[in-house]
C-alpha positions, 0 to 999 in steps of 0.5 A: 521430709522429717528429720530424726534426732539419730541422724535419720530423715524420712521422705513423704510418699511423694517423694518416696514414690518419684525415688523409686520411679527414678531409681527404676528407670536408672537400673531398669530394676525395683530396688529395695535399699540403696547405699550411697558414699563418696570415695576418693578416686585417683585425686578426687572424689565421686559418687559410688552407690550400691543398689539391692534388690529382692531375691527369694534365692540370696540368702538374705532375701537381696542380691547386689545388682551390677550398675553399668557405668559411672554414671548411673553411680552417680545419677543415683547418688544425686537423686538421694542427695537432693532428696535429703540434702540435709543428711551428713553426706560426708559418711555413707548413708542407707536409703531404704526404698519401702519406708522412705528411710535414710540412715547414716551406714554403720559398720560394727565391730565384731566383739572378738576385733574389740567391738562392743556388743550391741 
């Protein structure tokens, strides 16, 4: 894994390989990016991940995939986790199933609720 000074990390590609071998044979689907956050429910905190996948007919070329149950959330978020240890897990964090690519999720602002343009 390589680590970038913006808060990126990269994995190898064996490490990508086993990621989206896991990843396949938790949703039973090849996902092209995953998201991963930690959201406090009723008094604790758990694991929520997101899972994209490609579709010709979305309108971004990705559709939402539905997990079944908690823990496929969960098994997910562990095996991203443990790839990339030392990500900032206290945000949410993208993972990018094609180039191996981790980075911290950000949300921008539109200018016109006061954002900045970027």
């Amino acid at each position: 894994m390589t680590a970038q000074s913006d808060g990126c990390f990269e994995a190898g590609k064996r490490t990508r390989d086993r990621l989206a071998r896991k990843l396949r044979s938790i949703t039973g689907r090849d996902a092209t990016e995953v998201r991963v956050t930690r959201v406090r429910w009723s008094e604790s905190l758990r694991w929520v991940a997101l899972v994209l996948v490609a579709d010709a007919d979305a309108q971004n070329g990705r559709r939402e995939i539905p997990l079944a149950d908690g823990s496929q959330h969960r098994q997910i978020a562990v095996l991203i986790h443990e790839a990339f240890p030392q990500a900032n897990w206290s945000i949410a964090q993208d993972y990018d199933v094609a180039d191996g690519t981790l980075r911290e999720h950000l949300v921008h602002v539109p200018a016109y609720l006061g954002g900045e343009q970027r």
